[in-house]
C-alpha positions, 0 to 999 in steps of 0.5 A, spaced: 848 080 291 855 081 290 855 087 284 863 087 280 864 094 278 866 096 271 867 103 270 870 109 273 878 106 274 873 100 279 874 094 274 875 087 278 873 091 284 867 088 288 861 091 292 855 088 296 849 091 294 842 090 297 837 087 291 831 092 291 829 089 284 830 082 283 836 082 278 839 076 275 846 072 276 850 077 270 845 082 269 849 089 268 845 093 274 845 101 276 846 102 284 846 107 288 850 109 294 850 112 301 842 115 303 840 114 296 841 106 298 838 107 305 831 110 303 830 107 297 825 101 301 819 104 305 822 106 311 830 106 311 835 100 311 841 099 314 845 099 307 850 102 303 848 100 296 842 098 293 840 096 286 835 101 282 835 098 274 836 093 270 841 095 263 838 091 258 842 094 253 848 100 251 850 104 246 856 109 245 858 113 240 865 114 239 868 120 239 875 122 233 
């Protein structure tokens, strides 16, 4: 699945990530990278980044 990144200065850049969950067209998803990605099926992958959630909501509080 291709995943567009949003945070830490990544807005509009894209990464493939493998789909570990099943995540839908527009879900805002959690990944993780390097071995984390690789070891999170039973034996290792050859993947760089894997889906691991699914966010169903966010909050923030701002801070004046």
């Amino acid at each position: 699945m291709v995943v567009e990144l949003e945070g830490n200065g990544d807005k509009g850049r894209s990464i493939v990530a493998a789909d570990y969950i099943g995540a839908g067209i527009g879900d805002r998803v959690i990944i993780v990278t390097g071995s984390s990605a690789r070891h999170i099926f039973d034996r290792e992958r050859p993947v760089d980044s894997t889906i691991v959630g699914i966010i169903d909501s966010l909050e923030s509080e701002d801070k004046e």
